[in-house]
C-alpha positions in Angstrom: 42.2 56.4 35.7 38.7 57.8 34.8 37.2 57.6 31.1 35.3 60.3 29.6 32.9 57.9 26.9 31.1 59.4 24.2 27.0 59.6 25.0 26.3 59.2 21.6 27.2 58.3 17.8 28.2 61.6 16.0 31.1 63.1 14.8 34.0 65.1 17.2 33.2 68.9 16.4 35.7 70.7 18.4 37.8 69.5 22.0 37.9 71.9 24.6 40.9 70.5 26.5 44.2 69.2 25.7 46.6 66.6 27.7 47.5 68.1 31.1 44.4 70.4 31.7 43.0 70.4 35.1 39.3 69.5 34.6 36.1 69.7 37.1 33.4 67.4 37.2 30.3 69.1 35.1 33.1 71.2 32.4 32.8 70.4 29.3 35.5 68.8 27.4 34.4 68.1 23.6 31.6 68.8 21.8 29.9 66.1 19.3 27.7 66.7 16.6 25.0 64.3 15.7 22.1 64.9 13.5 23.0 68.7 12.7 22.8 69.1 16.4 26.1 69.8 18.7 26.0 68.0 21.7 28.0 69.6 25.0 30.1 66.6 26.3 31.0 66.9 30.1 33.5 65.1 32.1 31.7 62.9 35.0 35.2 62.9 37.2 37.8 65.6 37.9 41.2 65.5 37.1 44.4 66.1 35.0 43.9 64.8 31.1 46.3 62.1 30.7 45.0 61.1 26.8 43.0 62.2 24.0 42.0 59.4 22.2 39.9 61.3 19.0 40.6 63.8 16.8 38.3 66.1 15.0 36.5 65.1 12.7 36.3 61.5 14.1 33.1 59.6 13.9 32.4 57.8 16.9 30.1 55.7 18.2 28.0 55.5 21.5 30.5 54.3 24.4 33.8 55.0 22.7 36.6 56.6 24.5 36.6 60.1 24.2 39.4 60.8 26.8 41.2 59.7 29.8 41.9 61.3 33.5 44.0 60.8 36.6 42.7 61.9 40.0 
């Protein structure tokens, strides 16, 4: 299992995957906003979305799981 953590304390604008979506490593999977700013989130592994753990419009804070992936 590979975790896809938040970079930063903001609020969950939009997610651009859903569970079993074939992700590479670079795509982006959510997008955060933070200060009136949306932030791109991309995944730091590849593989198959096993959980979303947020919904929108969650606030979140810097670390917090965003979502999970299996190899």
């Amino acid at each position: 299992m590979q975790d896809v953590l938040a970079p930063m304390t903001g609020t969950v604008k939009e997610l651009l995957v859903s569970v079993g979506d074939r992700v590479g490593r670079g795509q982006e999977v959510a997008v955060l906003e933070s200060m009136k700013m949306e932030i791109p989130v991309e995944s730091p592994h590849e593989g198959i979305v096993t959980e979303i753990a947020v919904t929108i419009p969650q606030r979140i804070e810097e670390g917090d799981l965003l979502l999970r992936l299996e190899a």
